[in-house]
BAKE-39499 format. One record per residue (C-alpha): residue in three letters; x, y, z. Coordinates in nm, 4 decimals. Each point is the difference from the previous one (the first is absolute). Layout:
// residues N
<pt romar="ala" x="X" y="Y" z="Z"/>
...
END
This chain:
// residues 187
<pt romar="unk" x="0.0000" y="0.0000" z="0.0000"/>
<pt romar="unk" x="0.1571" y="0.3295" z="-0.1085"/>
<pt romar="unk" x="-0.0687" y="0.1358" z="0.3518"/>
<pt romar="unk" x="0.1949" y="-0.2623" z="0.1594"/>
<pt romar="unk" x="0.3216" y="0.1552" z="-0.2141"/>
<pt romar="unk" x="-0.0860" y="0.3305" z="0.0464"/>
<pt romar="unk" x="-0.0390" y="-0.0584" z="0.4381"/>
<pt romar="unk" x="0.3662" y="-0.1904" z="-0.0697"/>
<pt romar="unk" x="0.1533" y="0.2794" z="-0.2307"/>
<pt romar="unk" x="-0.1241" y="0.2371" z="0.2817"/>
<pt romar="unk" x="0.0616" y="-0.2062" z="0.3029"/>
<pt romar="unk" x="0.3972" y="-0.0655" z="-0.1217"/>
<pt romar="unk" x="0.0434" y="0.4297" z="-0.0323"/>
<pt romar="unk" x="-0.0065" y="0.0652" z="0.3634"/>
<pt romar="unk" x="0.2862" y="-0.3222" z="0.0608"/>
<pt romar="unk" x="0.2150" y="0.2392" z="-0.2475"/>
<pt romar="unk" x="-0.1126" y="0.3007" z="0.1741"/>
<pt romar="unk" x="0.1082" y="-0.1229" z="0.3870"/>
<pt romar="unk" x="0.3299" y="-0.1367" z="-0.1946"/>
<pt romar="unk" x="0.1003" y="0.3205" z="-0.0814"/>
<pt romar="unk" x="-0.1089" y="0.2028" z="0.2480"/>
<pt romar="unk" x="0.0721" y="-0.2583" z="0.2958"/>
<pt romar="unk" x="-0.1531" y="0.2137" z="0.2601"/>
<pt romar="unk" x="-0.3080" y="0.0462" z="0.2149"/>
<pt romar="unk" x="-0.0554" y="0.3645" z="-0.0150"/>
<pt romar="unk" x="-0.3577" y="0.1289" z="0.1435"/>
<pt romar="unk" x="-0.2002" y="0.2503" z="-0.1931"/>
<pt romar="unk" x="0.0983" y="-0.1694" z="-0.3245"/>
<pt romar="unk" x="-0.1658" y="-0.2548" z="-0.1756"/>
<pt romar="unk" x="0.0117" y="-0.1940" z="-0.3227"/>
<pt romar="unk" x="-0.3119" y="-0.0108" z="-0.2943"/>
<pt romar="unk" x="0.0443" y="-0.2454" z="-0.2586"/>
<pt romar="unk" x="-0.2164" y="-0.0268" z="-0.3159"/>
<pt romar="unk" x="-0.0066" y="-0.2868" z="-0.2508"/>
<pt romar="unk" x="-0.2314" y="0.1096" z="-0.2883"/>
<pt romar="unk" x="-0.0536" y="-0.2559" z="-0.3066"/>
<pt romar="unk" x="-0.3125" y="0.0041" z="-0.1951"/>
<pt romar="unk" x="-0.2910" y="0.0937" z="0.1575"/>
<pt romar="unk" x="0.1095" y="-0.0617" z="0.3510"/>
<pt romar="unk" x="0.1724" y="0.1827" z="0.2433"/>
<pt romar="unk" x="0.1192" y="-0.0975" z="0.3610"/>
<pt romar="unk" x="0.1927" y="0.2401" z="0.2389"/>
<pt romar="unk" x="0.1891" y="-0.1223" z="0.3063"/>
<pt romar="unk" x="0.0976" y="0.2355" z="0.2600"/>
<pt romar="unk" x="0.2388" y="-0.0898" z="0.2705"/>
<pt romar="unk" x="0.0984" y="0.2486" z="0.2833"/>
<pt romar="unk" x="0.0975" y="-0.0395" z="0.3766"/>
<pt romar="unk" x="-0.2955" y="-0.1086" z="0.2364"/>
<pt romar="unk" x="0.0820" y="0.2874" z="0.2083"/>
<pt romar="unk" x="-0.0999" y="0.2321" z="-0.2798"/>
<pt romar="unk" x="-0.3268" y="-0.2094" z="-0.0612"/>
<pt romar="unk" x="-0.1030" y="-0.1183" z="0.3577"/>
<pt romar="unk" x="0.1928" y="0.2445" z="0.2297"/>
<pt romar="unk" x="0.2535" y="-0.2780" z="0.1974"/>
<pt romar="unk" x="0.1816" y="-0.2999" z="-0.1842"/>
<pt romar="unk" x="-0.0431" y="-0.2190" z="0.3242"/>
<pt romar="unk" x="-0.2562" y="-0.2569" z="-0.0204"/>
<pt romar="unk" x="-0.3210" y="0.1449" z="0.1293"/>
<pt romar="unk" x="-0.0250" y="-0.1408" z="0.3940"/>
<pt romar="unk" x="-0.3191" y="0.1923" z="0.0962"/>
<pt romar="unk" x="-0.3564" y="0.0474" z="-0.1284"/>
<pt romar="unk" x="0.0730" y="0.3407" z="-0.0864"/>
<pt romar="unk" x="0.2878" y="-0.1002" z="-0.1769"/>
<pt romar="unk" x="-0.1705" y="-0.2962" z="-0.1772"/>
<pt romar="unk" x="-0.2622" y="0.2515" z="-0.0924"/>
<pt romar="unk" x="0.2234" y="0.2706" z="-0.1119"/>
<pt romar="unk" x="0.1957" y="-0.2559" z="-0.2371"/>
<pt romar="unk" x="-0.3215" y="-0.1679" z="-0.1622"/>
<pt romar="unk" x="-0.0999" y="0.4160" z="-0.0471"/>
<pt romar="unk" x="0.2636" y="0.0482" z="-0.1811"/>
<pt romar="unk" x="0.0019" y="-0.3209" z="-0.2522"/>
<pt romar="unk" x="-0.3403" y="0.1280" z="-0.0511"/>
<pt romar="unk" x="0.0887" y="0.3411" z="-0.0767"/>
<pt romar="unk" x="0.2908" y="-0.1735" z="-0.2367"/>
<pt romar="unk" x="-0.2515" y="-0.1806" z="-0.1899"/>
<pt romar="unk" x="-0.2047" y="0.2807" z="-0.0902"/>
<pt romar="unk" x="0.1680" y="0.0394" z="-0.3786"/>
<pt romar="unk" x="-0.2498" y="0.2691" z="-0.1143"/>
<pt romar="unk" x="0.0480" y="0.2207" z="0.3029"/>
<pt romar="unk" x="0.4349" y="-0.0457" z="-0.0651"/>
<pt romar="unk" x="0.0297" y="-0.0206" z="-0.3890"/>
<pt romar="unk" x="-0.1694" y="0.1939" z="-0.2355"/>
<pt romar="unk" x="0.0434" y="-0.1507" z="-0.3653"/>
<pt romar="unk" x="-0.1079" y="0.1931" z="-0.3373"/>
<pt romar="unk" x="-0.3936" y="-0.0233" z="-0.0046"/>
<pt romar="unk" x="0.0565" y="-0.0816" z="-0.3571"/>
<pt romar="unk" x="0.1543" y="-0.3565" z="0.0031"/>
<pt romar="unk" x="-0.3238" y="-0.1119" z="0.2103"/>
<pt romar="unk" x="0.2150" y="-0.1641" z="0.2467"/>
<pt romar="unk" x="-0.1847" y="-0.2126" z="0.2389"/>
<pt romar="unk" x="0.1248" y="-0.1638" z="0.3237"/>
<pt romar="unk" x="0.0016" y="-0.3754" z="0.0042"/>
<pt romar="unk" x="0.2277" y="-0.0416" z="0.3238"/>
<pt romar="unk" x="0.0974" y="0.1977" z="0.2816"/>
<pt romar="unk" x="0.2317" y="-0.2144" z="0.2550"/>
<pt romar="unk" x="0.2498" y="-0.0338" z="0.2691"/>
<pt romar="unk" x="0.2825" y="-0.2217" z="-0.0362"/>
<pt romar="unk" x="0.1256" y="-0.1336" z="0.3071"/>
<pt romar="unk" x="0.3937" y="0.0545" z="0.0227"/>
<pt romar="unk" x="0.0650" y="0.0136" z="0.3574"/>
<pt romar="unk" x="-0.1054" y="-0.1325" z="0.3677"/>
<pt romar="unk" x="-0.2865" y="0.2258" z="0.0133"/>
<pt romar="unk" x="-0.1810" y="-0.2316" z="-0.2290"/>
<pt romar="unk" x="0.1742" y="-0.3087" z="0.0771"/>
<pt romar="unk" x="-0.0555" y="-0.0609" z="0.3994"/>
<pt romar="unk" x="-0.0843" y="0.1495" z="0.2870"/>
<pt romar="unk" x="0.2606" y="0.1233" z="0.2736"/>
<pt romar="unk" x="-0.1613" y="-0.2112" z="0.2474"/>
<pt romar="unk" x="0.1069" y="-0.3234" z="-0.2220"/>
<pt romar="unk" x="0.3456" y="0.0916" z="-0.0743"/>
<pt romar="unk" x="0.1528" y="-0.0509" z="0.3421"/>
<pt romar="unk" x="-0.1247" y="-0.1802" z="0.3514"/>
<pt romar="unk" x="0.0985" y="0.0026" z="0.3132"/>
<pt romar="unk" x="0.3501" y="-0.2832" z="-0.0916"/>
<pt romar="unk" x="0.1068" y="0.2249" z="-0.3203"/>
<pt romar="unk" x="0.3321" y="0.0727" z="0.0182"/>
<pt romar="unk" x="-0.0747" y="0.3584" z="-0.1831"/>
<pt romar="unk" x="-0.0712" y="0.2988" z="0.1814"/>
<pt romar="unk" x="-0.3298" y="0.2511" z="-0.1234"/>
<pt romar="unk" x="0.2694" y="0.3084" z="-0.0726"/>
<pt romar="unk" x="0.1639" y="-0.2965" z="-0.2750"/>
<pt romar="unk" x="-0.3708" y="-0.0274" z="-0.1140"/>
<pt romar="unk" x="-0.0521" y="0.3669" z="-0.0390"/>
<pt romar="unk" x="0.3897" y="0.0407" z="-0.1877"/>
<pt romar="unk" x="-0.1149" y="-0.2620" z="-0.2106"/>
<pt romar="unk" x="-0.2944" y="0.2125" z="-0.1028"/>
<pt romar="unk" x="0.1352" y="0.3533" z="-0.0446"/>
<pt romar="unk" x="-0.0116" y="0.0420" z="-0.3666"/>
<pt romar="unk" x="-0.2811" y="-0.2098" z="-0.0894"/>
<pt romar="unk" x="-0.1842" y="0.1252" z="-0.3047"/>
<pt romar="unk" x="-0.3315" y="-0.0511" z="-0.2075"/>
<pt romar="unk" x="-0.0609" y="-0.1046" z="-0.3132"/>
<pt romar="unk" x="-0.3461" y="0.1260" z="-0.1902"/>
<pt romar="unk" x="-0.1081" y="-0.1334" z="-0.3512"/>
<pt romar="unk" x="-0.2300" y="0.1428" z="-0.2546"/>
<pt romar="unk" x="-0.1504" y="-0.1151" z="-0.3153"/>
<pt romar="unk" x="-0.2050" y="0.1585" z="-0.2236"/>
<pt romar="unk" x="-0.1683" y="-0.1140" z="-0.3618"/>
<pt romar="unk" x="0.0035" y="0.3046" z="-0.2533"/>
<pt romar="unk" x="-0.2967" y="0.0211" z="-0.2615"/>
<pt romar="unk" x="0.2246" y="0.2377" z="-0.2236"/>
<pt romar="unk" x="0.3838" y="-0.0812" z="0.1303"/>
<pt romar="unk" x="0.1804" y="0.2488" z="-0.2191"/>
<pt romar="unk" x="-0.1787" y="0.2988" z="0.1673"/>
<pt romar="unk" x="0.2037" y="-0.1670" z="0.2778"/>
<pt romar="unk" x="0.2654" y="0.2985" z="0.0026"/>
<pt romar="unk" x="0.0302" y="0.1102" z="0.3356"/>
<pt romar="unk" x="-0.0272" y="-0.0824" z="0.3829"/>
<pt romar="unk" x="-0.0752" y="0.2921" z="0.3017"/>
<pt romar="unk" x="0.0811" y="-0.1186" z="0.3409"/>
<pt romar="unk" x="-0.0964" y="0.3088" z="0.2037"/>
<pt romar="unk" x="-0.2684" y="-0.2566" z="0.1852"/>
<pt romar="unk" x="0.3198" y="-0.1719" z="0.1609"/>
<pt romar="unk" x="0.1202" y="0.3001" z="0.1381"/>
<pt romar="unk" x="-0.3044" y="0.1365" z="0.1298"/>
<pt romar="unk" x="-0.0625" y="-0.3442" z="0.1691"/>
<pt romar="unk" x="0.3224" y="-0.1225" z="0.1198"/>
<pt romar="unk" x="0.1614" y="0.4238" z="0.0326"/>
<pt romar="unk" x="0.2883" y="-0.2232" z="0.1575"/>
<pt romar="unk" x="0.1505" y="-0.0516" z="-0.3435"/>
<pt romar="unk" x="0.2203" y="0.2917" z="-0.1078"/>
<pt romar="unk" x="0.1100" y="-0.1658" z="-0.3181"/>
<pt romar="unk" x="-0.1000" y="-0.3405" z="-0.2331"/>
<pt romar="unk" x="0.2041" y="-0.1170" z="-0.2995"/>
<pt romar="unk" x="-0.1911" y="-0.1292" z="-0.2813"/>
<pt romar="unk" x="0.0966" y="-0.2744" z="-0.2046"/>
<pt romar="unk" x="-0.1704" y="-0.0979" z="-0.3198"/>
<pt romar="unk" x="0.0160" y="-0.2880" z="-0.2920"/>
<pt romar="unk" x="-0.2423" y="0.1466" z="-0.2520"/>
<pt romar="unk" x="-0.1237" y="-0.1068" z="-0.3580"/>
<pt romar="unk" x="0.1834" y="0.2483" z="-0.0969"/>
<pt romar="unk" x="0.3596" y="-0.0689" z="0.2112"/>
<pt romar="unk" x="0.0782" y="0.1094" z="0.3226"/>
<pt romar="unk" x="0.0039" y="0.3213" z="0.2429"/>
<pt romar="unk" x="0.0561" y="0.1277" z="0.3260"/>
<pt romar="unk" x="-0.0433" y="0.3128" z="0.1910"/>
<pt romar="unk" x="0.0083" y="0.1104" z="0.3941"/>
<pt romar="unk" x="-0.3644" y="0.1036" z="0.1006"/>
<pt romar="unk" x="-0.0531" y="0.2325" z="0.2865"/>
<pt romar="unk" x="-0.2721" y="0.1301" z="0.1556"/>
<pt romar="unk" x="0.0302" y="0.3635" z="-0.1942"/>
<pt romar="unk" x="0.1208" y="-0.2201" z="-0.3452"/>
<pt romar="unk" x="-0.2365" y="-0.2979" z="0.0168"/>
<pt romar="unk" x="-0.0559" y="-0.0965" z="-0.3468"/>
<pt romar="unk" x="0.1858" y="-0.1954" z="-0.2968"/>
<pt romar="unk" x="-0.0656" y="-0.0061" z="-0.3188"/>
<pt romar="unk" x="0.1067" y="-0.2228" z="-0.2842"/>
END
């Protein structure tokens, strides 16, 4: 299935991306965009702390609540992305892929009473978890597909002070920093 490749081409961008860069670095992130035919998917990938507030694993209702808030808030492509009205791009999946602990396990399960490990190893462990957010969309008229404006992100997560872009394209490739006063790309 040609979304399949494109979630692959996409998913393998952000592997190059941590390769270069090598760092954890809050208030930036990383949007990937695999385009091919009439489907588009976008993956963003940033630091939990700018998504959910803390990178710890949430250990309290209000933190549990707080994190699934935020997923939520993640998910909500129209209110982040804003794609040219022309392609008629519609959403066919909004999701969270789990990459760390936070999805994985509870605290509670990783240690008892006889482990070895102390809670501030748990925590270290922890400190630069990150999320991972997938898009996809299914375009009625793909090459009206010229452009991408992320101002949503910033308004929602204002933690991010910066986001490179990363796209394969029909057409080739691009790449541009977005910010919240230069939001958009075009192609």
């Amino acid at each position: 299935m040609k979304l399949t490749s494109i979630a692959l081409a996409a998913s393998l961008l952000p592997l190059a991306a941590h390769a270069q860069l090598g760092v954890h670095e809050h208030g930036f992130g990383q949007l990937n965009l695999a385009q091919s035919d009439d489907r588009l998917v976008l993956e963003l990938f940033a630091p939990a702390a700018d998504i959910v507030g803390f990178e710890h694993n949430p250990a309290t209702g209000e933190e549990r609540a707080a994190y699934e808030q935020a997923i939520d808030k993640g998910l909500n492509a129209a209110a982040l992305f804003a794609l040219p009205a022309a392609a008629g791009c519609v959403l066919q999946q909004a999701s969270h892929i789990a990459t760390d602990e936070h999805d994985e396990h509870d605290e509670h399960d990783e240690h008892d009473e006889h482990d070895e490990h102390d809670e501030h190893e748990h925590h270290d462990d922890l400190a630069h978890s990150d999320i991972n957010l997938r898009y996809a969309w299914l375009c009625s008229q793909p090459e009206a597909l010229n452009g991408l404006n992320a101002a949503g992100l910033f308004m929602a997560f204002p933690g991010f002070h910066r986001i490179e872009f990363q796209g394969l394209l029909r057409s080739g490739q691009t790449a541009a920093t977005l910010t919240a006063e230069q939001p958009e790309v075009r192609w």
